[in-house]
C-alpha positions as CSV (number, residue, x, y, z in Angstrom):
1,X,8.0,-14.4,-16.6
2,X,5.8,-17.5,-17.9
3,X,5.7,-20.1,-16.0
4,X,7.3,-22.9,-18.8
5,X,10.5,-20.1,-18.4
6,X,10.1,-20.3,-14.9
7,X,10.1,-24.0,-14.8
8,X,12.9,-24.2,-16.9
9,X,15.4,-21.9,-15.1
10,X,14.0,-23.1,-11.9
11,X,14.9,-27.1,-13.4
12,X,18.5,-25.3,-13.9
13,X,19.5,-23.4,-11.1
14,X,18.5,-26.4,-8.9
15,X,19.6,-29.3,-11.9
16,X,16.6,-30.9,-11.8
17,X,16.1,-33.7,-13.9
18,X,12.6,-34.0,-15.5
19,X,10.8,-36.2,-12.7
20,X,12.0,-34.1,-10.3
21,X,11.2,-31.1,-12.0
22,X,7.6,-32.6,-12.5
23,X,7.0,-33.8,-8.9
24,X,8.3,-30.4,-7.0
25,X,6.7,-28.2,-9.3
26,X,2.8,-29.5,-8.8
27,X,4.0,-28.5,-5.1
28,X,5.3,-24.8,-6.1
29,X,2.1,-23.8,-8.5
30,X,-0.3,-25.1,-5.1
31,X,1.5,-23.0,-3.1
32,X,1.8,-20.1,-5.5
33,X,-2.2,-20.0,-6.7
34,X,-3.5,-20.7,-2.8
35,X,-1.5,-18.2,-1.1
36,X,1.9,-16.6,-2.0
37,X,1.1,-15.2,-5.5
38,X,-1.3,-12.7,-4.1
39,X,1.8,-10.7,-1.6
40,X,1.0,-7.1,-1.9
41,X,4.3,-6.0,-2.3
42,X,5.2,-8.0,-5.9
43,X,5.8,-5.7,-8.6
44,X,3.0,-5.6,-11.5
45,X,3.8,-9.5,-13.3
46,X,5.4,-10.9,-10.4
47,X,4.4,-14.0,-9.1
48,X,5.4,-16.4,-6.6
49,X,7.3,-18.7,-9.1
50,X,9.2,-16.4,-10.8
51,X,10.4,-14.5,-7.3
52,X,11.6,-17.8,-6.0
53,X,13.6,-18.8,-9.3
54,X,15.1,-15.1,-8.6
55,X,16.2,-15.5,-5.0
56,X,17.5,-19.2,-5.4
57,X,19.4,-17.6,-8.2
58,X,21.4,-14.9,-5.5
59,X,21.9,-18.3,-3.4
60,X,25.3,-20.3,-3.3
61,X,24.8,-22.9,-5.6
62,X,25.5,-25.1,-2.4
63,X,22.8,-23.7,0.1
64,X,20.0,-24.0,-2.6
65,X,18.7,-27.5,-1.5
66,X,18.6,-25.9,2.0
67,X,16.9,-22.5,1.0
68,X,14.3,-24.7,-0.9
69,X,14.0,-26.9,1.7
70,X,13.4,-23.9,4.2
71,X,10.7,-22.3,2.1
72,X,8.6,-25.5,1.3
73,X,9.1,-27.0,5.1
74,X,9.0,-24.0,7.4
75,X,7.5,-20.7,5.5
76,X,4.6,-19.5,7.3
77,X,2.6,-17.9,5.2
78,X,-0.3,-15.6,6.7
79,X,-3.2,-14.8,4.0
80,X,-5.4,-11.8,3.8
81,X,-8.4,-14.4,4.1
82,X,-7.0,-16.2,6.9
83,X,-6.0,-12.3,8.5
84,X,-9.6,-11.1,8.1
85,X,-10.8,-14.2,9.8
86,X,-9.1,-13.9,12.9
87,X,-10.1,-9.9,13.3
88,X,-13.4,-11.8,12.8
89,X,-12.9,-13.9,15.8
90,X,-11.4,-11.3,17.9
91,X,-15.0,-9.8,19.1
92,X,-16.4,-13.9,19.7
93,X,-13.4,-14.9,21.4
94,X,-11.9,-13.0,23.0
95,X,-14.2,-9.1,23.3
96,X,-17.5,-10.4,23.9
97,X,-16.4,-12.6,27.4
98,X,-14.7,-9.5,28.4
99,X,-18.3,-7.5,28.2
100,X,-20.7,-10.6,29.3
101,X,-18.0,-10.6,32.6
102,X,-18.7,-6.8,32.7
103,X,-22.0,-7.0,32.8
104,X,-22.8,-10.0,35.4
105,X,-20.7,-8.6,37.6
106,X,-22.3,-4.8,37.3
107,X,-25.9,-6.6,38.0
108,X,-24.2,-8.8,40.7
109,X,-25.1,-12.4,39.0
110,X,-23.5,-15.4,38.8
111,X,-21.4,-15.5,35.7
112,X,-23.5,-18.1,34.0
113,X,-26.6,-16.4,34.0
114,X,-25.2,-14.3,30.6
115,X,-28.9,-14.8,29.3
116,X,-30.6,-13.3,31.8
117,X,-33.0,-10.3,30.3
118,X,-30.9,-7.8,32.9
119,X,-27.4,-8.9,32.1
120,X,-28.3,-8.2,28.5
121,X,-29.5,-5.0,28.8
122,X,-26.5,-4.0,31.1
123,X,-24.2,-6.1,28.1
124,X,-25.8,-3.3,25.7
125,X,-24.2,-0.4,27.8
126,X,-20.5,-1.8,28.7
127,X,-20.5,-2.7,24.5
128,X,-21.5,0.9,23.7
129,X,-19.1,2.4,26.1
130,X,-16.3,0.6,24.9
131,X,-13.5,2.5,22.9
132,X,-11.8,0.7,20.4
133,X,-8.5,2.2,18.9
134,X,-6.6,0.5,16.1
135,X,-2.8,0.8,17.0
136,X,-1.6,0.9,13.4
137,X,-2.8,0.6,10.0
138,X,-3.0,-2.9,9.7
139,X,-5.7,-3.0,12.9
140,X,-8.5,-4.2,10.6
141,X,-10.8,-1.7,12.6
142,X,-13.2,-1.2,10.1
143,X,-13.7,-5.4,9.3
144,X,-13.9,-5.6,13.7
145,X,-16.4,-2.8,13.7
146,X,-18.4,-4.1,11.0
147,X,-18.4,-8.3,12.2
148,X,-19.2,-6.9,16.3
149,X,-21.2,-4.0,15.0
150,X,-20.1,-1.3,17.1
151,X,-21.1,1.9,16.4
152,X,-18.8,4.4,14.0
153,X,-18.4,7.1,16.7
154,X,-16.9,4.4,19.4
155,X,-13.7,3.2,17.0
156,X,-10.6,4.9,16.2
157,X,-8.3,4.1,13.5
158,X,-5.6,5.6,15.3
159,X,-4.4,6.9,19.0
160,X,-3.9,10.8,18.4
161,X,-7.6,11.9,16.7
162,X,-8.4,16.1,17.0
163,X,-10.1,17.6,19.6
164,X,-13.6,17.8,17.4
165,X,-13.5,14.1,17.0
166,X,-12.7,13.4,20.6
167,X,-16.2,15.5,21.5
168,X,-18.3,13.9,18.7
169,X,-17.9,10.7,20.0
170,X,-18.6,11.7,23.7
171,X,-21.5,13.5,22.6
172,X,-22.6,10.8,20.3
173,X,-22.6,8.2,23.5
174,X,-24.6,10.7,25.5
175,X,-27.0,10.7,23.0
176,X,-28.0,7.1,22.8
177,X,-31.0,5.6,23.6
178,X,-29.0,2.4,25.3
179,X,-27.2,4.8,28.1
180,X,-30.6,7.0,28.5
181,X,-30.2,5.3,31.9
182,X,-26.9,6.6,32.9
183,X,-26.7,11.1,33.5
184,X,-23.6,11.7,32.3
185,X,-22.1,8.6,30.2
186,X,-18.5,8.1,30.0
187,X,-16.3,5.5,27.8
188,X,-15.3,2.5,30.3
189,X,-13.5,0.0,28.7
190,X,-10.5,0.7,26.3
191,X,-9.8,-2.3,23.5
192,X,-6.7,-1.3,21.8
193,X,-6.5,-3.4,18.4
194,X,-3.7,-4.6,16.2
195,X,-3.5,-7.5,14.0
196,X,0.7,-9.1,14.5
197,X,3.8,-8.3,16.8
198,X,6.5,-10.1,17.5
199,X,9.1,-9.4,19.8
200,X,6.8,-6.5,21.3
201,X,9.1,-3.5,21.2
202,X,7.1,-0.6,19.1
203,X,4.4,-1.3,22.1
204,X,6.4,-1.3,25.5
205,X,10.4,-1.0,25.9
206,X,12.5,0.6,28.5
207,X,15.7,2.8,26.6
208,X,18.8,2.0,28.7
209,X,20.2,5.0,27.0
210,X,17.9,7.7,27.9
211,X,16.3,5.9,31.0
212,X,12.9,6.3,29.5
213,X,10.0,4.0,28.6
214,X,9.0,4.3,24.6
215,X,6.2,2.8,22.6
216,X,2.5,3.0,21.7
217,X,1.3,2.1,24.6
218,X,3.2,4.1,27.1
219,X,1.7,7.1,24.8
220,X,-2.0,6.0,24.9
221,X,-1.4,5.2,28.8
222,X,0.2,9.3,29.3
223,X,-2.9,10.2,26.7
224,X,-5.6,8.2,29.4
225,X,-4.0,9.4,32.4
226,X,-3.6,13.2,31.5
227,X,-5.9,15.1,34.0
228,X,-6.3,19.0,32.5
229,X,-8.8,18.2,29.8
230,X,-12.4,17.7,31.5
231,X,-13.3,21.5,31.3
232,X,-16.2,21.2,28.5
233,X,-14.7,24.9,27.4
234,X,-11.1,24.4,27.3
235,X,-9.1,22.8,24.4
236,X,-9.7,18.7,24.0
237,X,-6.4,17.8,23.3
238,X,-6.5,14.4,25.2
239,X,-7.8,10.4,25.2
240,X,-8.5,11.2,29.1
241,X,-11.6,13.6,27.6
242,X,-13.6,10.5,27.0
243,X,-13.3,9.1,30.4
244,X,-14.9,9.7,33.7
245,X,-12.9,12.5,35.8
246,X,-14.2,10.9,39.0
247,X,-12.9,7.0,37.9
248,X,-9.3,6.2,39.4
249,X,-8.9,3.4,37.3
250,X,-8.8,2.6,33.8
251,X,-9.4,-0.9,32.2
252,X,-7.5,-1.9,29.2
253,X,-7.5,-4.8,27.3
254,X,-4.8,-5.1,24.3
255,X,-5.8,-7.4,21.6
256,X,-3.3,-9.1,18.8
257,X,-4.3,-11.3,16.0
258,X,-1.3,-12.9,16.2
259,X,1.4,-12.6,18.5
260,X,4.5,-14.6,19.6
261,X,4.8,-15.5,23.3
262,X,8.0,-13.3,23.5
263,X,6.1,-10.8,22.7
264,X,3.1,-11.4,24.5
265,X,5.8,-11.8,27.7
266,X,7.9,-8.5,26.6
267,X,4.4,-6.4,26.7
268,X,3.6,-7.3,30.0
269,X,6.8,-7.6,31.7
270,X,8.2,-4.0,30.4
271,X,4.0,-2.6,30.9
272,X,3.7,-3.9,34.4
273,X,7.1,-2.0,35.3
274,X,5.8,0.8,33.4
275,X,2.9,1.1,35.0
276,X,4.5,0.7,38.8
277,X,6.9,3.6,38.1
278,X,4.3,5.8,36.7
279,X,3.1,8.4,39.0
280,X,-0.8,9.5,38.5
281,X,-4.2,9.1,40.6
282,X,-5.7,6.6,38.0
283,X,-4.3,2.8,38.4
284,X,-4.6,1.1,35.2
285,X,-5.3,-2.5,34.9
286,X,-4.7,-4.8,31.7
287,X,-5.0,-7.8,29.7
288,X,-3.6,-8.8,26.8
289,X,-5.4,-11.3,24.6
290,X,-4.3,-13.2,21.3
291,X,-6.1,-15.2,18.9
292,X,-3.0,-17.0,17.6
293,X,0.2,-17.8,19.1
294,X,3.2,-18.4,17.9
295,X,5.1,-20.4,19.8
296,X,9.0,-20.2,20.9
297,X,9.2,-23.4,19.1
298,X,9.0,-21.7,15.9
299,X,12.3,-19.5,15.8
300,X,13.9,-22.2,18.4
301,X,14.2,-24.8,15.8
302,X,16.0,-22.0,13.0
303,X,18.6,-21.2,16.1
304,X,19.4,-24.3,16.5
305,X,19.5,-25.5,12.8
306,X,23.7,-25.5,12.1
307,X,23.3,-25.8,8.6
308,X,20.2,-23.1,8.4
309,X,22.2,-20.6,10.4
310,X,25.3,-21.1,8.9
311,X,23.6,-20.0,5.3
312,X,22.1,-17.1,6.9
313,X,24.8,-15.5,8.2
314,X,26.6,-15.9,5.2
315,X,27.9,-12.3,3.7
316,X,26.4,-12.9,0.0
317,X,23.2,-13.9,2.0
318,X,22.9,-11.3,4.4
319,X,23.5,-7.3,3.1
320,X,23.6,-5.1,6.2
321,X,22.4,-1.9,4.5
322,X,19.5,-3.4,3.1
323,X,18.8,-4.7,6.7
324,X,20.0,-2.8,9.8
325,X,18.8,0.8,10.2
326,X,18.1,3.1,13.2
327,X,14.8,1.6,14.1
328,X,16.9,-2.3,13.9
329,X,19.2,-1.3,16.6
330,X,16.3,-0.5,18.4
331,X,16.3,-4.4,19.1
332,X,19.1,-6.7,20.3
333,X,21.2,-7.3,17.0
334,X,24.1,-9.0,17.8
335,X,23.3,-11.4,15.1
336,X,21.1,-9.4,12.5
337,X,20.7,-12.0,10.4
338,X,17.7,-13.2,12.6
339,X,16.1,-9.9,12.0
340,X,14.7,-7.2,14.3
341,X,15.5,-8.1,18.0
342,X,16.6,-11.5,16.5
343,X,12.9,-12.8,16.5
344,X,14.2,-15.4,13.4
345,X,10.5,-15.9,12.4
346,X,10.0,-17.6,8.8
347,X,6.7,-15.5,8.9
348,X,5.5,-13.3,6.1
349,X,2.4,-11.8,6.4
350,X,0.3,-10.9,2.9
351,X,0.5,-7.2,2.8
352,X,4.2,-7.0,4.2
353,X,6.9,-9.5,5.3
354,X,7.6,-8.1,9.3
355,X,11.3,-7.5,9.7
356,X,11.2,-9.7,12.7
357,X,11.1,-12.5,10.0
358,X,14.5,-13.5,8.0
359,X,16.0,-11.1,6.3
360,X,17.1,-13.4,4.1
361,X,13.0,-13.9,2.8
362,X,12.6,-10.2,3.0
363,X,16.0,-8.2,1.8
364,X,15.6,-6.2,-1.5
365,X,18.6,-5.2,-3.0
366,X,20.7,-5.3,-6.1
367,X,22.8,-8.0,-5.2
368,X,20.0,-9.7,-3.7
369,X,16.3,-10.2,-4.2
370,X,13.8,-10.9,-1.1
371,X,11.6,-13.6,-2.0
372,X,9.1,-12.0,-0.5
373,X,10.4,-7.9,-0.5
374,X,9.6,-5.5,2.3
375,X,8.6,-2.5,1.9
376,X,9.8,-0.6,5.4
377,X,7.4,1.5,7.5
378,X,10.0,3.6,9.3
């Protein structure tokens, strides 16, 4: 679709007269051409403009001004630039403090004494035997590993590598000139990685059903704890493998982009009660860090918007088999419409809208278009 087409069906659906057309749509081709028209998931000659004229189209004629409203007031719109620049800011904010504390308190010096020559020789070995492990495929581990150079052999992409990769890496450590000092060099830090969550669930969350806990980091934490794997002639099936046998505790430090503070509370609520029913000899520790958060404020003020909430729960606005699945229910939906665990974010992200977000910006079907589709991971 053009964009004089675009203009003129978009002057239509919303009867526009020609100033008003004129004024809103300097505002629309900004916003299009800075961020939105470079979403991953448009089809080959979408663009921004011509999405929006789509879904305004599958609106009531008398929610429009509201849905416009919505997407030019409230949309938050995440780019890959702005993405890659807080993975960038990940290692200077938030990793490199953790492993300057590390090493002043291994030497025994004050904390601000970071310069002195020993503290950055000892800040050499707690970098190198850090393990880094992206959490899902949109971790950015290879732009992290790149801006805080860590080596190739101390990052992985994902939480269940092989055996032969597990005793690479170990041997890889053991092999560096920075740890020539140490006998037998273990990892000693974990830094697991991913770049947005938002209500927290796919990490940490107790099943009332089964009585279990679930998630990615109840997995990594079984992987870490596992004891039967530190014969150098049996089968390396396990994360333990790279630690130290003798350690009883293991460090973690879980590390988001961006992350709302439910989530950020719903990690370390359900981990902390985890961790206390969780019978093994190592006690783990952790800290979650976030670049950017998103406040309550941000899905408080859609709640509590009558007129906003009244359009989304509206049946032409809302199709449940486009929306609710297995992996929804997972989440409180009482009122799906707010989308997975009723989060109610107006957030899309450039490679994928989350489904914590509106389903309303997000729903493909054939009686009604996502502004910005999904495409589902589950």
């Amino acid at each position: 679709m053009n964009s004089n087409l675009a203009n003129q069906l978009l002057a239509s659906i919303m009867k526009w007269d020609p100033q008003t057309l004129a004024s809103e749509r300097a505002a629309l081709e900004f916003m299009g051409s800075m961020k939105y028209d470079a979403y991953d998931r448009y089809m080959p000659g979408m663009r921004f403009m011509s999405s929006l004229v789509q879904w305004l189209n599958d609106i009531d004629e008398e929610n429009r001004d509201e849905a416009f409203k919505f997407v030019k007031e409230r949309l938050v719109f995440i780019s890959s630039i702005q993405m890659n620049y807080l993975v960038d800011l990940l290692y200077d904010s938030k990793i490199r403090p953790v492993l300057l504390d590390m090493a002043t308190t291994e030497i025994g010096m004050a904390s601000y004494m970071r310069s002195n020559k020993k503290v950055r020789q000892q800040f050499d070995i707690e970098k190198r035997s850090s393990l880094v492990i992206g959490l899902s495929d949109g971790a950015h581990t290879d732009i992290l590993r790149r801006s805080a150079q860590f080596n190739n052999e101390q990052v992985l992409t994902n939480y269940y590598p092989d055996g032969k990769k597990l005793q690479d890496m170990l041997d890889e450590l053991r092999s560096d000139d920075k740890l020539s000092g140490i006998s037998t060099p273990f990892f000693r830090r974990i830094f697991l990685i991913d770049d947005f969550t938002a209500s927290g669930k796919s990490f940490i969350r107790f099943d009332e059903k089964d009585g279990k806990y679930h998630g990615k980091l109840k997995k990594i934490i079984d992987e870490l704890c596992t004891e039967n794997c530190t014969d150098r002639g049996s089968k390396i099936e396990h994360l333990s493998y790279l630690l130290d046998p003798q350690r009883e505790d293991i460090q973690i430090d879980i590390l988001f982009c961006i992350a709302t503070e439910k989530a950020k509370n719903n990690i370390e609520n359900n981990l902390q009660a985890y961790l206390a029913s969780k019978e093994s000899k190592r006690k783990v520790k952790f800290a979650i860090h976030v670049v950017q958060i998103l406040e309550d404020k941000l899905s408080n003020d859609i709640k509590t918007d009558k007129d906003l909430m009244k359009m989304l729960k509206k049946e032409k606005h809302f199709v449940r088999e486009a929306v609710v699945s297995k992996s929804f229910e997972v989440g409180k939906n009482d009122e799906p419409w707010l989308g997975f665990d009723e989060c109610a974010l107006p957030v899309v992200l450039s490679h994928n809208t989350p489904n914590n977000s509106l389903p309303i910006i997000w729903q493909d079907a054939e009686r009604f278009h996502g502004l910005f589709p999904r495409i589902s991971r589950h």
